[in-house]
C-alpha positions in Angstrom: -2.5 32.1 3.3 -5.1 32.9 5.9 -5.4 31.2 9.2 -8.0 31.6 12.0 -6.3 32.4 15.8 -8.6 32.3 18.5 -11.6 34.3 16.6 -10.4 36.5 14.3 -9.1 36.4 10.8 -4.6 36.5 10.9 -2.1 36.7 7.9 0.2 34.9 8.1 2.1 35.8 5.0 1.6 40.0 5.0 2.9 42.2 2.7 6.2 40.2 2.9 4.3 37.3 0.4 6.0 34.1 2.7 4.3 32.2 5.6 5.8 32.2 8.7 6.9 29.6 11.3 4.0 28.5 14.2 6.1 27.5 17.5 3.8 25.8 20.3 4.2 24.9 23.6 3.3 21.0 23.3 2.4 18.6 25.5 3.0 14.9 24.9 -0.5 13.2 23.1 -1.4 10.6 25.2 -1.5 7.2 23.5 -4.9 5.5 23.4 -4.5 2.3 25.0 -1.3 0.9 26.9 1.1 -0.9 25.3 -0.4 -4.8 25.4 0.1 -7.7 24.1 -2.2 -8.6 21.3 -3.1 -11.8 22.8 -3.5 -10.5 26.3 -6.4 -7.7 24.8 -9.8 -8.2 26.3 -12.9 -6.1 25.3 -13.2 -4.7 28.7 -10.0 -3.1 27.5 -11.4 -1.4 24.5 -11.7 2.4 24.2 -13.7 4.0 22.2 -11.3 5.6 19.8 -8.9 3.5 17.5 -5.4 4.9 16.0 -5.4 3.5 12.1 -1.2 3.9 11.1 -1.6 5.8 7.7 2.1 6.7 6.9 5.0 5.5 8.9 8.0 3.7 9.1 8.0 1.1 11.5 10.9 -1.5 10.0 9.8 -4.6 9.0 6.6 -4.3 10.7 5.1 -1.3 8.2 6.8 0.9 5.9 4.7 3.7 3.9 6.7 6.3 3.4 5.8 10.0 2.3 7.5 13.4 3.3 4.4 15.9 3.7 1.1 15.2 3.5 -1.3 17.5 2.3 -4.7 18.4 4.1 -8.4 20.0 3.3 -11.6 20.3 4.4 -14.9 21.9 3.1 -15.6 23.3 6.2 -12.0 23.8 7.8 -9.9 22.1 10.3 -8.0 23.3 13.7 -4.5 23.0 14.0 -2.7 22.7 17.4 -2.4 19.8 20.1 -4.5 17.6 21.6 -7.3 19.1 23.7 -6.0 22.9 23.0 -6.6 23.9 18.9 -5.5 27.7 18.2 -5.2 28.2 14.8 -7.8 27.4 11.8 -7.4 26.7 8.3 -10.2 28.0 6.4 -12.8 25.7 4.7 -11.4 24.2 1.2 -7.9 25.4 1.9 -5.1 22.6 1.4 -2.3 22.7 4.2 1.1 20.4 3.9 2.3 19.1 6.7 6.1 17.7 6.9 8.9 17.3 9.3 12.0 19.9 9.4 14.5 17.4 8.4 17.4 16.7 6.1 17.0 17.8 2.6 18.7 19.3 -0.4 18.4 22.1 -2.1 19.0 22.0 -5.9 18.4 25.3 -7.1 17.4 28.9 -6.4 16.2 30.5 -9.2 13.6 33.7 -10.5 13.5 31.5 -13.8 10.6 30.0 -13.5 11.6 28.5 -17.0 14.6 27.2 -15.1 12.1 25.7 -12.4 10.6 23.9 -15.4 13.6 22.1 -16.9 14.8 20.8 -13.4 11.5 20.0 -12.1 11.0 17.4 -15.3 14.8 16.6 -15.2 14.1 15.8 -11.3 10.9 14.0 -12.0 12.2 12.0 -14.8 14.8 10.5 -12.5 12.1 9.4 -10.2 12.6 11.9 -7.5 9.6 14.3 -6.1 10.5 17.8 -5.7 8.7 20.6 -4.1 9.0 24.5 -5.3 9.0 26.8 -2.3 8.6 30.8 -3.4 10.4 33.5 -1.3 10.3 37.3 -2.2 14.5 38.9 -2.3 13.7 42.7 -3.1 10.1 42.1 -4.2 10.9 39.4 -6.8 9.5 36.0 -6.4 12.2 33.4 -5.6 11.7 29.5 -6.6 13.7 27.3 -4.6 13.2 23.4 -5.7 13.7 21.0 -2.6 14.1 17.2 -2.5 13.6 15.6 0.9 13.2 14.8 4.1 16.2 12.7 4.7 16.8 10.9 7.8 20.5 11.6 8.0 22.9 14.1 6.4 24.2 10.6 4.9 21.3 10.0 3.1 20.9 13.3 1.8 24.7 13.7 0.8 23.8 10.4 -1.4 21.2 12.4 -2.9 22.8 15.3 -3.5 26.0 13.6 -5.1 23.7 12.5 -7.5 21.9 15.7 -8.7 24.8 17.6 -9.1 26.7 15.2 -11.2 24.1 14.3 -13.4 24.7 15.7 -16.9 21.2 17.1 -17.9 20.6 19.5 -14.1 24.2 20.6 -14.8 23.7 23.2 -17.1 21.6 24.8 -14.3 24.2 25.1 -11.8 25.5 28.7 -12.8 26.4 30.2 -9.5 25.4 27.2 -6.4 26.0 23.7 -6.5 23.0 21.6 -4.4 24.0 22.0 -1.2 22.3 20.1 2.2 19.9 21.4 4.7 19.3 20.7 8.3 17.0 21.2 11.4 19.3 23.9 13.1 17.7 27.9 12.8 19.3 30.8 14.7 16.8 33.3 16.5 16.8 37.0 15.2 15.0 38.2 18.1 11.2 38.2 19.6 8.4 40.7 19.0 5.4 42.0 20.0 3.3 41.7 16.1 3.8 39.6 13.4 4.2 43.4 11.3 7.1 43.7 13.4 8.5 40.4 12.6 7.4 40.5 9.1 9.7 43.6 9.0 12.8 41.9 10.2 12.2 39.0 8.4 11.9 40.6 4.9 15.4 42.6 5.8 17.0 39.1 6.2 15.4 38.0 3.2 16.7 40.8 0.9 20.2 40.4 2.4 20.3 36.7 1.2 19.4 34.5 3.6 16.2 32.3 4.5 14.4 33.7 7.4 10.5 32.7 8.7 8.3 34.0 11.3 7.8 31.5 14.6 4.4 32.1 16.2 5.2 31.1 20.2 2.7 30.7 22.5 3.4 31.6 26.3 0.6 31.7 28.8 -2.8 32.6 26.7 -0.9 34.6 24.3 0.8 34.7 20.8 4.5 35.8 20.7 6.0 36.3 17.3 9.7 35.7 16.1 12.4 35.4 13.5 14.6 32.2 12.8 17.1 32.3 10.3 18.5 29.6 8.1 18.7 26.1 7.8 21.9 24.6 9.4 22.8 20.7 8.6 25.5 21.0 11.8 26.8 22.8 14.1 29.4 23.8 11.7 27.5 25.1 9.3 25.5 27.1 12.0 28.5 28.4 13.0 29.3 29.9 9.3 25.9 30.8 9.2 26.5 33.1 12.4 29.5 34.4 10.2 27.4 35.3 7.2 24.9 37.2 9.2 27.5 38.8 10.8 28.9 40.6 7.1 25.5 40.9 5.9 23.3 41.7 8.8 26.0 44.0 11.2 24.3 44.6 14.3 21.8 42.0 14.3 22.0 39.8 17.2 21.4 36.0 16.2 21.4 33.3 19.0 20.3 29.7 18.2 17.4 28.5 18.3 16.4 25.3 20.9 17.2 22.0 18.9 14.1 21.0 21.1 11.9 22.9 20.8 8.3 22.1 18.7 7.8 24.7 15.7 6.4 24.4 12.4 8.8 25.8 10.1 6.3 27.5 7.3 7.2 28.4 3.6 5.0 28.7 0.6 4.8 25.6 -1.9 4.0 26.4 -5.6 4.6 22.9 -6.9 1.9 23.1 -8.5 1.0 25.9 -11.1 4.3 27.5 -10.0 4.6 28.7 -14.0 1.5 29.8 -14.2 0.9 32.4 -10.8 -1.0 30.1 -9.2 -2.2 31.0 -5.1 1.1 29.2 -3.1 -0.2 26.2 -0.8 1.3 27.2 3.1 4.1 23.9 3.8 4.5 23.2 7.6 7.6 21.6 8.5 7.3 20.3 12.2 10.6 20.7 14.2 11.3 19.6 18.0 12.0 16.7 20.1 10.8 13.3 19.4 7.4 13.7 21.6 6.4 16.8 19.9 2.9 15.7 18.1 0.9 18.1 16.0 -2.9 18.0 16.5 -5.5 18.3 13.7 -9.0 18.4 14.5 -11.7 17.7 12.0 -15.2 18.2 11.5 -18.3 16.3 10.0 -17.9 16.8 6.8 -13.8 15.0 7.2 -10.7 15.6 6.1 -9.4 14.9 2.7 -5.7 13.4 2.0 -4.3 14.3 -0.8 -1.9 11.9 -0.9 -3.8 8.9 -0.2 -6.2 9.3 -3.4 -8.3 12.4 -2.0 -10.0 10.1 0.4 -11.8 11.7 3.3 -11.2 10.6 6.9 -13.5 11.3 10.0 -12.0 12.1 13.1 -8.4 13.7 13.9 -4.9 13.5 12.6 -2.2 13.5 14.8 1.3 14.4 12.9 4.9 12.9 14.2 7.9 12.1 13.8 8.7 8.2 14.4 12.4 6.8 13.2 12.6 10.4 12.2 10.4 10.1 8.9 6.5 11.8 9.0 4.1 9.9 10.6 0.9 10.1 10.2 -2.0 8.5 12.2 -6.2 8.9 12.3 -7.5 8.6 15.5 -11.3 8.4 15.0 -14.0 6.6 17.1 -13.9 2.6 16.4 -17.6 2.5 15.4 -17.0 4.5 12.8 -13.9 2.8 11.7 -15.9 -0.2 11.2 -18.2 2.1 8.6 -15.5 2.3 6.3 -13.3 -1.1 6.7 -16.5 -3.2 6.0 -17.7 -1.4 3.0 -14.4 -2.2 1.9 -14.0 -5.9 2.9 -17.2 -6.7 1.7 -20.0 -6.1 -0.8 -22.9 -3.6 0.6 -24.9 -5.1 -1.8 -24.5 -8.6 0.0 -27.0 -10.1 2.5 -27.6 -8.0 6.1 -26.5 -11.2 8.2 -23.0 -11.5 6.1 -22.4 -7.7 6.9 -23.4 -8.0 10.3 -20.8 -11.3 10.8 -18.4 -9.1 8.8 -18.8 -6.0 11.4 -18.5 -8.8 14.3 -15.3 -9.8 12.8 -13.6 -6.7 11.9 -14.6 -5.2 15.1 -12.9 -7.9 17.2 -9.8 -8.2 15.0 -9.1 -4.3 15.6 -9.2 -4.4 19.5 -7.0 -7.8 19.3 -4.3 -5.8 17.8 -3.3 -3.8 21.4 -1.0 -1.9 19.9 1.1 -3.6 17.5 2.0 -0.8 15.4 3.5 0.7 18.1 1.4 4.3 17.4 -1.4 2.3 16.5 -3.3 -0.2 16.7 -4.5 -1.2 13.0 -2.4 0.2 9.6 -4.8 1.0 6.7 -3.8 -1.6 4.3 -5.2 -5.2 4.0 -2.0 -6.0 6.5 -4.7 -5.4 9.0 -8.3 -4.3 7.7 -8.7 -2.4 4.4 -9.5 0.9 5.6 -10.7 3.9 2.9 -12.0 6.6 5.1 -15.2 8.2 4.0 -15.7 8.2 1.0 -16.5 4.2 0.6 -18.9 4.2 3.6 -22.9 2.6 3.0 -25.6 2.7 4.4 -25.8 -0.9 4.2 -22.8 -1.7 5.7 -23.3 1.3 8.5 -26.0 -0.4 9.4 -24.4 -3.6 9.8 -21.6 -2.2 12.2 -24.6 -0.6 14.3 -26.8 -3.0 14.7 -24.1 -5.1 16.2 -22.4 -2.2 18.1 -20.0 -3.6 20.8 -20.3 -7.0 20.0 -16.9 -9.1 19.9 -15.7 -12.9 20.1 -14.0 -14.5 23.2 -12.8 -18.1 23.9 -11.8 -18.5 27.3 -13.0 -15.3 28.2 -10.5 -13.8 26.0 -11.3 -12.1 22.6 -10.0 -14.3 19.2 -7.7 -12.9 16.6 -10.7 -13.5 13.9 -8.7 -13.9 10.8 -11.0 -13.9 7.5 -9.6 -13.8 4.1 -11.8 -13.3 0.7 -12.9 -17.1 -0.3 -11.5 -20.4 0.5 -12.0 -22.7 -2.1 -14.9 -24.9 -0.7 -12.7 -25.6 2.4 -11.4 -23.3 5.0 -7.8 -24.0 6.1 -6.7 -25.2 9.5 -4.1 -22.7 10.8 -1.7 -25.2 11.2 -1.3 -25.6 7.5 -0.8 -22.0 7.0 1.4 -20.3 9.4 2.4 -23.8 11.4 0.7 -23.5 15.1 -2.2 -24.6 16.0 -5.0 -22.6 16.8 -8.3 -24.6 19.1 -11.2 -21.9 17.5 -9.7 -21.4 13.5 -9.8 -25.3 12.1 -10.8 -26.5 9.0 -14.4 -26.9 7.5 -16.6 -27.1 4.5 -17.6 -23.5 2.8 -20.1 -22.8 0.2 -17.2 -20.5 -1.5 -18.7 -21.6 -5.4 -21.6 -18.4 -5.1 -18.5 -15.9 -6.0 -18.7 -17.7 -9.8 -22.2 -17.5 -10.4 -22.8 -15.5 -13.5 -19.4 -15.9 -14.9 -18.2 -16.9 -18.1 -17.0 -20.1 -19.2 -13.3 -19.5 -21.9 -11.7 -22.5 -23.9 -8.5 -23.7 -23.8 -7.7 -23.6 -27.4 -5.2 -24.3 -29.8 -4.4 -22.6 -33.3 -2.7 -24.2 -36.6 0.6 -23.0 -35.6 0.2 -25.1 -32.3 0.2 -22.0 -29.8 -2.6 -22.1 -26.9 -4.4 -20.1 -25.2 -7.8 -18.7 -23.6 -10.9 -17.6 -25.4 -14.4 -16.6 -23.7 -16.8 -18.6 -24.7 -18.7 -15.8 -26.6 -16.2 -15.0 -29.2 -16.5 -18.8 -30.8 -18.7 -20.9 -32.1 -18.9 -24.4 -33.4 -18.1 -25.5 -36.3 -19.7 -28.9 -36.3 -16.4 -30.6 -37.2 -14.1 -32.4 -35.1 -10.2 -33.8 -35.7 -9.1 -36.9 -35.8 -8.2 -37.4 -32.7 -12.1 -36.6 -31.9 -11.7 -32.7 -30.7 -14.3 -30.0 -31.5 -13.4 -27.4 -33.9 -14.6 -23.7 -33.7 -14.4 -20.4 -35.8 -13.5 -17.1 -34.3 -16.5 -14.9 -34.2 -15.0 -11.5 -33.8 -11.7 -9.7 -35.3 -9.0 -8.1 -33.1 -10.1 -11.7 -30.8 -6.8 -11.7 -28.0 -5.9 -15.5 -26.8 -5.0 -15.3 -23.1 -2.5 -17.2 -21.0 -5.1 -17.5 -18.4 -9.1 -17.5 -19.0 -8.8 -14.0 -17.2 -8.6 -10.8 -19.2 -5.7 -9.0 -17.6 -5.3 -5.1 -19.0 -1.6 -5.6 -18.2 -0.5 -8.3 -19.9 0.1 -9.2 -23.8 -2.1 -11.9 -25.1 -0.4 -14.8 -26.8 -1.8 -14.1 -30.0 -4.6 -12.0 -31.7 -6.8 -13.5 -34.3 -9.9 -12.4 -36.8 -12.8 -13.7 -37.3 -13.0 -17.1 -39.2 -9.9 -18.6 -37.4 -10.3 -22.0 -36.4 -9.2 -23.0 -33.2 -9.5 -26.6 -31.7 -11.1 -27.3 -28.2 -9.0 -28.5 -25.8 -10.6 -27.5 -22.4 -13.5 -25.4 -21.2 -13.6 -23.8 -17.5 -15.1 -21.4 -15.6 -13.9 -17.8 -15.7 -10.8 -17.2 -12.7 -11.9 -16.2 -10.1 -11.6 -16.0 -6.5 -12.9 -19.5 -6.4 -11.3 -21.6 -9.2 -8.3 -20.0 -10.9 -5.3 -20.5 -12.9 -1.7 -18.9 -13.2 0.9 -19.1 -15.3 2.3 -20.5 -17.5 5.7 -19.2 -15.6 9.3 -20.4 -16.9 12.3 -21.9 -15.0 14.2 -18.1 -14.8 10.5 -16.6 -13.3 10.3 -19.0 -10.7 13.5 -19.0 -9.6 13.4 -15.0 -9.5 10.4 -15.2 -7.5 11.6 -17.7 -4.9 15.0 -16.1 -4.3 15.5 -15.3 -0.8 12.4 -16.5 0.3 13.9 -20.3 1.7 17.2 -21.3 3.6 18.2 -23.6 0.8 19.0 -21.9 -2.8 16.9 -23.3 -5.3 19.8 -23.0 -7.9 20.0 -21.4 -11.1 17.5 -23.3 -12.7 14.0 -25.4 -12.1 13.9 -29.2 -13.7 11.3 -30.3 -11.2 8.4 -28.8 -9.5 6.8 -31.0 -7.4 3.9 -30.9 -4.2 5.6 -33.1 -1.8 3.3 -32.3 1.1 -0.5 -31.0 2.0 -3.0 -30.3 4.9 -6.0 -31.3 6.4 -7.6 -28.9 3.6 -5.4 -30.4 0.8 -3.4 -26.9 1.0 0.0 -27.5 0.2 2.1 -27.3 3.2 5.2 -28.5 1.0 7.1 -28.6 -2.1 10.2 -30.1 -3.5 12.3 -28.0 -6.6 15.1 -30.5 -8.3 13.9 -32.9 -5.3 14.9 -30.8 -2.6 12.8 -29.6 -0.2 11.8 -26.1 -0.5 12.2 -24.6 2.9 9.9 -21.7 4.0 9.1 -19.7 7.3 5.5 -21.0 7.0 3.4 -22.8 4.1 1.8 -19.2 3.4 5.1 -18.2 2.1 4.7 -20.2 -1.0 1.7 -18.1 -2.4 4.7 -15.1 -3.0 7.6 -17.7 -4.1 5.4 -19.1 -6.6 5.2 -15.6 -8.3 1.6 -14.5 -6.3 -0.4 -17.0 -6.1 -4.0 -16.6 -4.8 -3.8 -19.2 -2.5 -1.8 -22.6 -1.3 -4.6 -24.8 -2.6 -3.1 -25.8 -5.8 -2.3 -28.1 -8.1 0.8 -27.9 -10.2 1.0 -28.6 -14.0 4.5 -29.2 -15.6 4.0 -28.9 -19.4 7.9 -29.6 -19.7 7.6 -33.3 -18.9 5.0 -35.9 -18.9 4.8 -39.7 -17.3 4.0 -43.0 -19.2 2.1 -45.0 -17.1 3.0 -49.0 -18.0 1.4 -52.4 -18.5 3.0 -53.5 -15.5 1.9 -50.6 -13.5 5.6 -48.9 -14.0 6.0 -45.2 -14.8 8.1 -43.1 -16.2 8.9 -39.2 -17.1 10.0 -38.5 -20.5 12.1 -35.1 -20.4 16.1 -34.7 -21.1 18.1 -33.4 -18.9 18.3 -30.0 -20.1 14.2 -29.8 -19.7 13.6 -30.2 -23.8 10.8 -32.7 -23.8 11.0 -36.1 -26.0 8.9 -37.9 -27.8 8.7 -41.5 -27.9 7.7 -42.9 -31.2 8.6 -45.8 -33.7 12.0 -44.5 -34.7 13.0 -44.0 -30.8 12.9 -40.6 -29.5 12.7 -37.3 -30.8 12.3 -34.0 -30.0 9.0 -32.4 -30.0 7.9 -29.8 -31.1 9.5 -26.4 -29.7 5.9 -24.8 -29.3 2.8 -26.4 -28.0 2.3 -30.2 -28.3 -1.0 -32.4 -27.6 -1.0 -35.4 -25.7 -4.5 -37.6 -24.9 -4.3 -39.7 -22.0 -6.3 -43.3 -21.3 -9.3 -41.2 -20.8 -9.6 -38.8 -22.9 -8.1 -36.1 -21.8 -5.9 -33.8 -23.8 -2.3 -31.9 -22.4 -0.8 -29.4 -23.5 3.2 -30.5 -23.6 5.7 -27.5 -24.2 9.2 -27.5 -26.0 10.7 -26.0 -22.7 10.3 -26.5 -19.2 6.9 -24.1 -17.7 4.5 -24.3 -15.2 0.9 -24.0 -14.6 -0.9 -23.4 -11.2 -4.5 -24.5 -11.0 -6.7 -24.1 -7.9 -8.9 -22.4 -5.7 -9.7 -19.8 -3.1 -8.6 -16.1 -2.2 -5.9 -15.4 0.5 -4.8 -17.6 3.7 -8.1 -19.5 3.8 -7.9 -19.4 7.8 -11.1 -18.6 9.8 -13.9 -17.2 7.9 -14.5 -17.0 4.2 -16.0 -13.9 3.4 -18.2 -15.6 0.0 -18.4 -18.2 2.1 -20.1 -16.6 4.5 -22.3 -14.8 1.8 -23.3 -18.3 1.0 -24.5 -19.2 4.4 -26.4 -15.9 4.7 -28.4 -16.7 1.7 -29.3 -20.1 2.7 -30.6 -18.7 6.0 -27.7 -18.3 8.4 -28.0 -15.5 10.3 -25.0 -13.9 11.7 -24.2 -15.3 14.7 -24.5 -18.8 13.7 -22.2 -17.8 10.8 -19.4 -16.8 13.0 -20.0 -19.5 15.0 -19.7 -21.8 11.7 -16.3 -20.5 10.9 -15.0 -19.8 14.8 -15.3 -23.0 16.9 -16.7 -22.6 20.8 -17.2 -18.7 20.5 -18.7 -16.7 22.9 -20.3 -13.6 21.2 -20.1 -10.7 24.3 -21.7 -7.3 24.2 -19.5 -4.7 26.3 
């Protein structure tokens, strides 16, 4: 591994063949903006930077957790703090980053067929080691690492279960899995990392783990030794012991809990079996303020463990609730490049980007700081955010041409929600999340352009009375109908699949596959789901009831009879619904798209192919279904039970159902997401009436002020 300092080219590994520890001096990174209140945020409080909340975890509030990330960048990046970089990493060299934590240690091996078979054991139970390589007496050294931890709790858990499990076992010849800690003791201080190197690779052949800490003092580099990995203060003090019988002589004091260090080793997880070049593993110790600075360059940072992307701007590395955090400071501007590339199509009219940059801009300074070390988290909890690497020139173009431009009512700025489509209507916050908002009500949205071009699929139904889904490409007609007066078609293709929805989804079966001459009766034909119409289902009792557990303060019970909408807004979202005539009871309406098993939005219809209702002469009704959910049908003899697959049933006008031998529901409806504010198709269809942007915001957000600061 070769780093930069101040200039000239520095080894950080030697002759010795293991990287060493870099110790700074650190002063606390400032935090971007104060800690506000979302709602109080105006845009004369805006700065020019943003913090985007890659990995963290923050509770409740945001949990993506990793334990090192790994860094690179064609043309290098500094490494340091905050205003003061002192070391390089050379262009196209990766770097992991972690924290110096709680973690076990399963093996230490020179078998590197031994790393093999406990790797894949490991991996195969779902954990994630790393392989670290050491040099005892010139031979390489694997040692195979599972963490961080947050506590010596949740590592002991950890390693309970490693060493007890049958297959990693056999491995264990001399050392059980033992845990690891935060707490080193100091071998001394010297003048060259030679010198250090030298003391280091004495500890090394006597047994123990040593590393080299780079200090800085003043304007210069100081180089030392730490020694082991201590869980407590107990171990430490054995630790003290060992050195004592195997290094006489050698005075070792600890080492300053407190201090900020990165604690360095060499990670072959990769290609360890075949001699590939070790990847240098920081592990950042010190107090809770200590912050690690990365600066990049124009030509960004890629991380690794967010699909290679490539950020712009800086990386600050902490730790928060004492996992890694990780956080991309970068200026807001260019932000905006990436997050509305990814919201929206480049390919979509200039005056729907433009109200798209508008929007996104004014949603990220609204946040304050409510991620606590950020403002915005890079997920579609806030803004989708992909660094680099989905940036246009379209949608850069958009964010510039509107550059500083935000929404204010009240001389405040908006929280200007958006969400993908909205059905034809947008929603009225109330409906969704149950206050009342004066500048996000409901109104009529031209949502329909996200289906031109699609297919149309049939609802179908073969011999053997199953139904499902087939685009309207693979059939034709046959120029025959049944008695009941419904067209019949032929299969057009072998290997045709029937789907539960008129959606091909890769990851889920189809209800049946069937060959070319099939004939299939017509029961339905609609549009292709999408983010405008859609269907879901069909979803049984013991689905539902899984997907709605937990999620209201009244049980729903171990089963579903009835499903019904007992209650809708001024968009005809459904605010309400009743299971087994009780109300379902949710935090807010949104809740029901994730009790209902995902749905895309709350404006829905539900249909219950378990029952069906007579409507009488005299204008009574009633619903034919027994009380263990079979259906029954009602015929000359009385009543009897239907079939246990898929039954047809043709209302007054002439429309067919589909009636099931058990209890299942279908959703049918429209839109993408909450529905509140601004649709973004919809917004695509004002644009290409005419609308441009500022009279499409002000379409979607009512008495808006559009401010340049």
């Amino acid at each position: 591994m070769y780093l930069l300092g101040r200039g000239r080219a520095r080894s950080l590994m030697g002759k010795v063949g293991l990287a060493a520890i870099l110790t700074l001096s650190v002063a606390t990174t400032p935090m971007m903006m104060n800690s506000i209140s979302a709602k109080e945020a105006t845009a004369s409080e805006q700065a020019d930077q943003i913090r985007v909340v890659i990995f963290a975890d923050l509770g409740s509030q945001y949990k993506a957790i990793q334990s090192t990330v790994t860094l690179t960048s064609a043309s290098g990046f500094q490494i340091g703090v905050q205003g003061d970089p002192w070391l390089n990493a050379s262009a196209n060299q990766s770097v992991k980053f972690g924290l110096d934590a709680y973690a076990v240690k399963v093996l230490e091996t020179t078998d590197t067929r031994e790393v093999n078979g406990v790797v894949n054991r490991l991996q195969a139970m779902k954990e994630a080691p790393s392989v670290m390589m050491v040099r005892r007496q010139g031979v390489a050294t694997y040692q195979i690492v599972l963490g961080d931890y947050v506590s010596a709790a949740e590592a002991s858990k950890v390693r309970d279960r490693v060493t007890t499990d049958a297959s990693l076992a056999a491995y264990y010849k001399k050392d059980k899995p033992v845990i690891t800690g935060n707490l080193h003791l100091g071998a001394g201080s010297y003048g060259s990392e030679q010198q250090a190197a030298a003391v280091q690779q004495k500890i090394l052949d006597a047994g123990m783990d040593a590393y080299i800490a780079i200090t800085k003092t003043g304007g210069g580099l100081q180089f030392a030794v730490w020694v082991g990995q201590a869980a407590d203060q107990a171990e430490l003090n054995a630790l003290r012991n060992q050195a004592a019988q195997k290094l006489p002589g050698m005075s070792l004091q600890p080492v300053d809990a407190s201090q900020m260090g990165l604690l360095a080793r060499d990670n072959v997880t990769v290609g360890y079996a075949n001699g590939s070049e070790p990847i240098p593993q920081y592990s950042m110790s010190g107090s809770a303020g200590a912050k690690l600075w990365i600066n990049g360059s124009s030509s960004g940072i890629k991380l690794s463990e967010r699909s290679n992307r490539s950020y712009r701007g800086s990386f600050e590395i902490s730790a928060y609730n004492n996992r890694l955090a990780l956080v991309n400071e970068l200026p807001l501007e260019q932000y905006l490049y990436s997050v509305v590339a990814m919201e929206v199509s480049p390919s979509w009219p200039a005056e729907s980007l433009k109200a798209q940059a508008v929007a996104a801009r004014t949603y990220a300074l609204f946040q304050g700081n409510k991620f606590k070390i950020g403002q915005v988290v890079d997920t579609t909890l806030s803004q989708a955010y992909y660094g680099m690497d989905k940036e246009h020139p379209n949608t850069n173009a958009a964010v510039e041409a509107t550059a500083g431009l935000v929404m204010k009512v009240g001389g405040k700025l908006i929280e200007p929600v958006y969400s993908s489509n909205s059905g034809g209507k947008t929603a009225d916050s109330s409906e969704i999340w149950g206050n009342k908002t004066s500048y996000l009500v409901s109104v009529d949205s031209p949502d329909d352009v996200a289906e031109k071009g699609l297919p149309y699929w049939y609802r179908v139904m073969l011999s053997d009375n199953t139904t499902g889904y087939v685009r309207e490409d693979l059939v034709k007609d046959s120029g025959r109908k049944t008695d009941a007066g419904l067209p019949i078609y032929t299969i057009t293709t072998d290997g045709t699949n029937l789907r539960d929805i008129p959606l091909i989804q890769a990851d889920v079966k189809p209800v049946a596959i069937v060959n070319i001459g099939t004939e299939v009766v017509i029961l339905d034909k609609t549009i292709q789901s999408n983010t405008m119409h859609w269907i879901r289902g069909p979803y049984t009792s013991d689905e539902l009831v899984k997907a709605m557990s937990g999620k209201s303060k009244t049980p729903v019970g171990s089963s579903i009879a009835r499903l019904e909408v007992s209650g809708r807004g001024p968009s005809d979202r459904v605010t309400e619904i009743k299971v087994n005539g009780q109300v379902f009871d949710v935090k807010n309406p949104d809740t029901l798209r994730s009790a209902l098993n995902g749905l895309p939005s709350t404006r829905f219809d539900i249909e219950e192919t378990g029952s069906y209702t007579i409507l009488g002469a005299n204008g009574a009704t009633r619903t034919l279904a027994s009380s263990n959910g079979k259906v029954q049908a009602v015929t000359s003899k009385g009543n009897a039970a239907l079939n246990p697959g898929s039954n047809l049933i043709m209302g007054g006008h002439g429309q067919v159902h589909v009636i099931t031998g058990e209890a299942l529901y279908r959703f049918i409806g429209t839109g993408n997401g909450h529905g509140v504010g601004m649709s973004q198709w919809g917004a695509k269809g004002l644009a290409d009436q005419g609308y441009d942007y500022q009279s499409i915001l002000q379409y979607y957000y009512k008495d808006i002020n559009l401010v340049k600061e």
